[in-house]
VOPAGU-2260 file (C-alpha; in pm, 1 decimal, decimal comma):
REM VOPAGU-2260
SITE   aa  ch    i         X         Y         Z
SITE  UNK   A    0   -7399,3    -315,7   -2670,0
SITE  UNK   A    1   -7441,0    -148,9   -2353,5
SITE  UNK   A    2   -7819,3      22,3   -2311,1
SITE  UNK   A    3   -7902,8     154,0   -1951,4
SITE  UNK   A    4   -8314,4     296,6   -1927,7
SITE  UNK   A    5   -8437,4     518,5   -1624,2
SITE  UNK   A    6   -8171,3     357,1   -1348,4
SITE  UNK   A    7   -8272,1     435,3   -1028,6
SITE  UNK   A    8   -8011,1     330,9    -732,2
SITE  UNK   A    9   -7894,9     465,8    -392,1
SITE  UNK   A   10   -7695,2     316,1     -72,6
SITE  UNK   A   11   -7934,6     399,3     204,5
SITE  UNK   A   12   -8094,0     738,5     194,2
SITE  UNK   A   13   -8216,1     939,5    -125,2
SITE  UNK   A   14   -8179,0     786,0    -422,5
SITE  UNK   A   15   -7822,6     908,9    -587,7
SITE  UNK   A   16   -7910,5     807,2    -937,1
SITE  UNK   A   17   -8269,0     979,1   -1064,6
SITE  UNK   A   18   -8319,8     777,0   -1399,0
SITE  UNK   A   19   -7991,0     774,8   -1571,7
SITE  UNK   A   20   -8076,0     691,1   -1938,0
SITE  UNK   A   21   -7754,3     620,7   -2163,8
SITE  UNK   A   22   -7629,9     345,1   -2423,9
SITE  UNK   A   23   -7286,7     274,5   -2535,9
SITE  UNK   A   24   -7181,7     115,4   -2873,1
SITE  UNK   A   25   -6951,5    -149,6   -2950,5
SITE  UNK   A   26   -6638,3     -24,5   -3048,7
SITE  UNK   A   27   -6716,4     339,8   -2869,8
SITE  UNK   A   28   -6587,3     504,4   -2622,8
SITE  UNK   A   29   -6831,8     714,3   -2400,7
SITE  UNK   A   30   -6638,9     975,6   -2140,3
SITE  UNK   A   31   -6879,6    1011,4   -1858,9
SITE  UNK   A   32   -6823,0    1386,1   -1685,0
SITE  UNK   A   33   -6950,7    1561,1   -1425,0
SITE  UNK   A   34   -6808,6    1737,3   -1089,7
SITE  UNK   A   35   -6750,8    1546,7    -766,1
SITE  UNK   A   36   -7057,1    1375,9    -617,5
SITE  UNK   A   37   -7326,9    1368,6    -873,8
SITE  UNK   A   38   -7328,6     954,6    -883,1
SITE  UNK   A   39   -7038,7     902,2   -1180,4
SITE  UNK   A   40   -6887,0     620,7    -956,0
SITE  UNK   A   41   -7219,6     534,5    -815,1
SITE  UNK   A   42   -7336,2     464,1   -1189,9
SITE  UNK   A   43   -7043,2     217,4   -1292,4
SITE  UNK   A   44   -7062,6      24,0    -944,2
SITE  UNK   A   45   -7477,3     -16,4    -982,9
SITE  UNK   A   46   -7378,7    -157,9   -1360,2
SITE  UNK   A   47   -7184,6    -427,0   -1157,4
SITE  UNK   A   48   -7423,4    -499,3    -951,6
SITE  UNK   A   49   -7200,7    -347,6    -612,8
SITE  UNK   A   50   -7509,7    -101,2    -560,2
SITE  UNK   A   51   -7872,0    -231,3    -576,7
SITE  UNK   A   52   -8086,5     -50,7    -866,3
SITE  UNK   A   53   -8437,5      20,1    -789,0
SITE  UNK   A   54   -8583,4      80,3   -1117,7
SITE  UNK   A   55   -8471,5      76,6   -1478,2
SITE  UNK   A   56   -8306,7    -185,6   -1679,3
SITE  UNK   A   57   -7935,7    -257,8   -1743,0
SITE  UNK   A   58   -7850,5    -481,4   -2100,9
SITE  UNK   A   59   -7582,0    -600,5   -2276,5
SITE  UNK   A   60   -7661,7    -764,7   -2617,3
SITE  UNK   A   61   -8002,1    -668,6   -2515,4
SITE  UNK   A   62   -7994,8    -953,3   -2235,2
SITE  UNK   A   63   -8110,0    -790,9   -1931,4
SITE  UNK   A   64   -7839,2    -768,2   -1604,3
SITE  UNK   A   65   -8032,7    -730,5   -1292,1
SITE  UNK   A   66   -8153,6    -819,6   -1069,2
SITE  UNK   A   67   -7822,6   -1093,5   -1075,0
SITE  UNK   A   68   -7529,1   -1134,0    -881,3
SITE  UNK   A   69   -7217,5    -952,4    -952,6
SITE  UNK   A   70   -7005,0   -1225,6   -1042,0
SITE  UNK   A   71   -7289,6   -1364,5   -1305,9
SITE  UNK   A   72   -7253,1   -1022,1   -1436,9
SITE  UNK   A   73   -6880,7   -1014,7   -1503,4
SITE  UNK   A   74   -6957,8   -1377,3   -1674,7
SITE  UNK   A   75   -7204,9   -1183,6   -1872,3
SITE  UNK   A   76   -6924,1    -953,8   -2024,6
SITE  UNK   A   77   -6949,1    -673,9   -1800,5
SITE  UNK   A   78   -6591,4    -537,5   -1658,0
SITE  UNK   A   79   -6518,8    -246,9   -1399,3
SITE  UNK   A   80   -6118,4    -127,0   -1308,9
SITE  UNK   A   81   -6280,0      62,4   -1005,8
SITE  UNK   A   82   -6100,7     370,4    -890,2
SITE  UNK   A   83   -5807,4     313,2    -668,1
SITE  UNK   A   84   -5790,6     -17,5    -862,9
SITE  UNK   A   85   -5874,8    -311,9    -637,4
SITE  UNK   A   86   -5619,0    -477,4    -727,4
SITE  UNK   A   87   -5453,1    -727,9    -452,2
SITE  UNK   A   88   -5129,3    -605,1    -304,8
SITE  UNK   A   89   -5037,7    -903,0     -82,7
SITE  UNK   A   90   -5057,5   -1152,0    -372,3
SITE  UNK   A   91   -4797,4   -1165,0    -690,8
SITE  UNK   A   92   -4906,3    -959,5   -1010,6
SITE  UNK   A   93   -4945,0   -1351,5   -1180,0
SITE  UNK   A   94   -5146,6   -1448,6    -879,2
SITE  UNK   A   95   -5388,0   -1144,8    -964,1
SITE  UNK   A   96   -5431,6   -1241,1   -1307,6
SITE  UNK   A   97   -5468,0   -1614,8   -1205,5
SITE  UNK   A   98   -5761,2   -1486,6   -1014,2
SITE  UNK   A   99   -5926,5   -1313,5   -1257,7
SITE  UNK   A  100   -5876,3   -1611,7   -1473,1
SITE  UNK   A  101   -6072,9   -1859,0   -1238,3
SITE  UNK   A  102   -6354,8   -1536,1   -1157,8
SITE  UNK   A  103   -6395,2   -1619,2   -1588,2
SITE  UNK   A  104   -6604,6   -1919,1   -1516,6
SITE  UNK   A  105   -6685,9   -2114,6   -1829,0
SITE  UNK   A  106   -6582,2   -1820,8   -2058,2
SITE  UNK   A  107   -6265,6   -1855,7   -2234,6
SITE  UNK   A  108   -6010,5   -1625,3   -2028,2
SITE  UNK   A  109   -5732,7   -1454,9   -2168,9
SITE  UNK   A  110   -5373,5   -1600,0   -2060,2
SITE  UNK   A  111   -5143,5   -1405,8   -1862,7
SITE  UNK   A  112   -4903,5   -1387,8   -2183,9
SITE  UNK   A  113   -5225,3   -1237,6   -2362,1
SITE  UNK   A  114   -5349,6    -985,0   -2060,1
SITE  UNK   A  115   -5015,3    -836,9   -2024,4
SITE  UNK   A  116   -4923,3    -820,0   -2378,7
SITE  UNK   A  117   -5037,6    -409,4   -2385,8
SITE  UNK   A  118   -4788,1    -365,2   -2102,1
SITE  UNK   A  119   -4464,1    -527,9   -2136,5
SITE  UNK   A  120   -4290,7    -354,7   -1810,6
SITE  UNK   A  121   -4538,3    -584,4   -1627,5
SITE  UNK   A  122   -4348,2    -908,5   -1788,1
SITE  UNK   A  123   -4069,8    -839,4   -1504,9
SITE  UNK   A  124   -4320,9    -768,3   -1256,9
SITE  UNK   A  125   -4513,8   -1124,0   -1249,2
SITE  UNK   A  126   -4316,5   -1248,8    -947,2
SITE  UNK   A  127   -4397,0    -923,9    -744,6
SITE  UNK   A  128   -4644,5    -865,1    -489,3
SITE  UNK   A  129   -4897,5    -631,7    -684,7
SITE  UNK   A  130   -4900,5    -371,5    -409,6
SITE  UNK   A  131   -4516,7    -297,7    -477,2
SITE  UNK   A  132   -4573,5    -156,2    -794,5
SITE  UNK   A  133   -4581,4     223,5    -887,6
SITE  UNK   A  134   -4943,0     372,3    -927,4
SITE  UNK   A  135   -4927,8     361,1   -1329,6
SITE  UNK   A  136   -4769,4     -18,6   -1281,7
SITE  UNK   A  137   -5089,7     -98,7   -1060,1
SITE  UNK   A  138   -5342,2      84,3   -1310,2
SITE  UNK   A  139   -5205,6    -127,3   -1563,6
SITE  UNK   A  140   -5240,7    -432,6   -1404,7
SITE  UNK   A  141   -5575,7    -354,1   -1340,5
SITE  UNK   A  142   -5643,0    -323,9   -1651,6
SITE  UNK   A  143   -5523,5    -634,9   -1770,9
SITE  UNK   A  144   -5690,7    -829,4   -1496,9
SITE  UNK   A  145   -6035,0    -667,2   -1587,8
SITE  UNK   A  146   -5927,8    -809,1   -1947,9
SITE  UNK   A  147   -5827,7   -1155,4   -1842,0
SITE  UNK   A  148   -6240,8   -1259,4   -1931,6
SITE  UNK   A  149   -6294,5   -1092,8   -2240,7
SITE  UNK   A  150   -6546,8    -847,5   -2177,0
SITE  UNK   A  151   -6799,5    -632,2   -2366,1
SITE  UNK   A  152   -6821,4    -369,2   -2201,8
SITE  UNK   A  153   -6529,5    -234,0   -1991,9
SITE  UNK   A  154   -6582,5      43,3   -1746,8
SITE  UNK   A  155   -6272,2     259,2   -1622,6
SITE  UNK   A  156   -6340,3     477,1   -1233,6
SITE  UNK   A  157   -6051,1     751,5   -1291,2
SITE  UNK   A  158   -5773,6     557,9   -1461,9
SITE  UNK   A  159   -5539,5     853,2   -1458,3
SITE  UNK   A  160   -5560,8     907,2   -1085,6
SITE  UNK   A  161   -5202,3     876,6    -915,6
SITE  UNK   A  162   -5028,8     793,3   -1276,9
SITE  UNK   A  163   -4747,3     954,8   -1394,9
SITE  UNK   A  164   -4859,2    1165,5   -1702,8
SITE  UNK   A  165   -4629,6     922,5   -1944,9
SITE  UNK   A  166   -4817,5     636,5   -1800,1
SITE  UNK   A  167   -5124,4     824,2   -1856,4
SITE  UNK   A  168   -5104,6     922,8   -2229,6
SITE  UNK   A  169   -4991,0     541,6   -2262,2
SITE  UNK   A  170   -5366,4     402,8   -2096,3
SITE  UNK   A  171   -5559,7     639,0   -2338,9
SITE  UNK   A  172   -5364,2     495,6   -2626,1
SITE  UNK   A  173   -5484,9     168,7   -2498,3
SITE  UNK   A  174   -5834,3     280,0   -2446,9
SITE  UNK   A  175   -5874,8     357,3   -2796,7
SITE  UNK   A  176   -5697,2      63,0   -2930,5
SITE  UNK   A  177   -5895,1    -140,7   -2733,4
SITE  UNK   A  178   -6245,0     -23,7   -2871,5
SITE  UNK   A  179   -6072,1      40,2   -3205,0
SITE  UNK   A  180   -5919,0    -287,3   -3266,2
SITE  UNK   A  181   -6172,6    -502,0   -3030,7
SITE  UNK   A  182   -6457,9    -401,2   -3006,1
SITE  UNK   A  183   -6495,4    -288,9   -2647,7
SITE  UNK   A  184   -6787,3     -79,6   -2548,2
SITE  UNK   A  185   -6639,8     138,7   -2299,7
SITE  UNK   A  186   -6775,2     357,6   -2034,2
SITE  UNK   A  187   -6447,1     622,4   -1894,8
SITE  UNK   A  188   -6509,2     824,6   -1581,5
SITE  UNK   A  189   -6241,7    1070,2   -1607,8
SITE  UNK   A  190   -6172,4    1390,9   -1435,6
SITE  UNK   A  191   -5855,9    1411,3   -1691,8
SITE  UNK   A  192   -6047,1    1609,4   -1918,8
SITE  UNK   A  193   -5786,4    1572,1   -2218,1
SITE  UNK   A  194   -5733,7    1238,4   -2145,9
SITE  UNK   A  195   -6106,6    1211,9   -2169,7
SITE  UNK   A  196   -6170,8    1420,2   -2505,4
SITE  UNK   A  197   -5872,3    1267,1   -2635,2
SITE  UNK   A  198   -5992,9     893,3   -2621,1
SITE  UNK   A  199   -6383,8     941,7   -2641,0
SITE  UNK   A  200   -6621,4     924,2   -2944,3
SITE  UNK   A  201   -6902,8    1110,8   -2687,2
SITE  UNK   A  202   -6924,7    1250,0   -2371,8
SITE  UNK   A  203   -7191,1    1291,7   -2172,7
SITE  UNK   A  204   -7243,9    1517,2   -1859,1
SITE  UNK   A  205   -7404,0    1430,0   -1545,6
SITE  UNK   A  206   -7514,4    1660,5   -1264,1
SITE  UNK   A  207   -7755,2    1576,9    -917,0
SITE  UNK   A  208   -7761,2    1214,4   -1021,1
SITE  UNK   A  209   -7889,9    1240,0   -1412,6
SITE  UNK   A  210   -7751,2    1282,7   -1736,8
SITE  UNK   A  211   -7770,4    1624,6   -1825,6
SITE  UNK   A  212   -7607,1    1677,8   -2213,1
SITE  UNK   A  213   -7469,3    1476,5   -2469,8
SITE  UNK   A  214   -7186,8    1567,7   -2723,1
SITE  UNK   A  215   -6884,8    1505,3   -2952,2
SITE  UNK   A  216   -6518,6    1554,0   -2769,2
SITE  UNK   A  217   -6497,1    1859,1   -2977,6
SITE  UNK   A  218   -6789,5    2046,5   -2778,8
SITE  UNK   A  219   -6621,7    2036,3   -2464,0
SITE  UNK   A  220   -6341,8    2220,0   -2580,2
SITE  UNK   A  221   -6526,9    2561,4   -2595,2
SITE  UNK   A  222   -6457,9    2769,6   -2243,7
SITE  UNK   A  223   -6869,4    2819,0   -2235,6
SITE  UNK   A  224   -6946,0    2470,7   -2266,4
SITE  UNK   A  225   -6712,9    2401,6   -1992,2
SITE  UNK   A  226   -6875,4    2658,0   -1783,0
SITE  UNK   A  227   -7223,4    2592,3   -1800,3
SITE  UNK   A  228   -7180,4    2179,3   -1741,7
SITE  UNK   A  229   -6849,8    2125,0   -1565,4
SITE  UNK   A  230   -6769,3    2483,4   -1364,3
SITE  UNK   A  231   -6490,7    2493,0   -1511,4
């Protein structure tokens, strides 16, 4: 679903990704790891386009992404709930979804019934401005608004930061129904690490820019493991 070969991208000075190779299934989740700084967030947002790539290739389907603009991506089937959620707090949760529904172009977009189905406190919400709601209110809605035009590949920037841990266990639930049940490929940066090993198929490690070591959830639940790739 989701194949990425020697990417290559930085903002301004030395490169921050050095030839990230990685592919994602349909139906999988893939928990990207790492510490803080080594181009996690820089990875998702070059996907989207929001950071140029100098070399590689990016695919979905096999159809090559880039060089194209982000919005042509997102038609494409690509989806990113960026961390800190980007959501719009000055207009109504509807009037966020109604957005995302007119960013869907020709492709058939959910309705807001549909996107908010996986989160019924949000029914009571519609009328509300979006920046109102609690942090695992605004995560939600984020998520559902990066659903709105069925994607293929849905990439998550730290869903768990600033939820309440009930809200959290709730969004992992809904990470693996989601590739379960849909087929979602789905790329999770998460520094929640049981969130993370509890919702992933794979996880993969990245330090200084490139991906470092591949494994099953189960691996990263040895103390040495931990050590050697994560410091923890």
């Amino acid at each position: 679903m989701l194949s990425v070969d020697n990417l290559v991208a930085s903002y301004n000075a030395g490169p921050v990704l050095q030839g990230v190779s990685l592919s994602v299934q349909a139906g999988e989740v893939v928990a990207l790891l790492g510490r803080n700084g080594v181009g996690k967030s820089t990875l998702l947002r070059t996907l989207v386009g929001l950071v140029p790539s100098w070399n590689g290739s990016i695919r979905i389907d096999g159809t090559p992404l880039a060089p194209i603009a982000t919005h042509d991506i997102a038609r494409m089937g690509m989806a990113l709930v960026p961390q800190g959620r980007g959501i719009i707090g000055k207009l109504s949760v509807a009037d966020n979804l109604r957005a995302a529904m007119r960013a869907a172009g020709s492709r058939p977009a959910l309705s807001i019934d549909q996107a908010i189905a996986p989160f019924p406190a949000l029914r009571e919400k519609l009328p509300a401005m979006a920046g109102t709601l609690s942090g695992g209110q605004q995560q939600q809605l984020a998520i559902a608004r990066a659903m709105v035009g069925r994607p293929k590949v849905l990439l998550l920037d730290e869903p768990s930061e600033g939820v309440q841990p009930n809200i959290v266990q709730q969004i992992g639930q809904l990470v693996r129904k989601l590739a379960d049940e849909s087929g979602l490929a789905i790329l999770i940066v998460e520094q929640n690490l049981e969130l993370a090993l509890a919702t992933a198929n794979r996880c993969i490690v990245m330090a200084k820019g490139r991906i470092v070591h591949s494994g099953p959830p189960d691996e990263f639940r040895n103390e040495a493991v931990l050590r050697r790739h994560l410091a923890l």
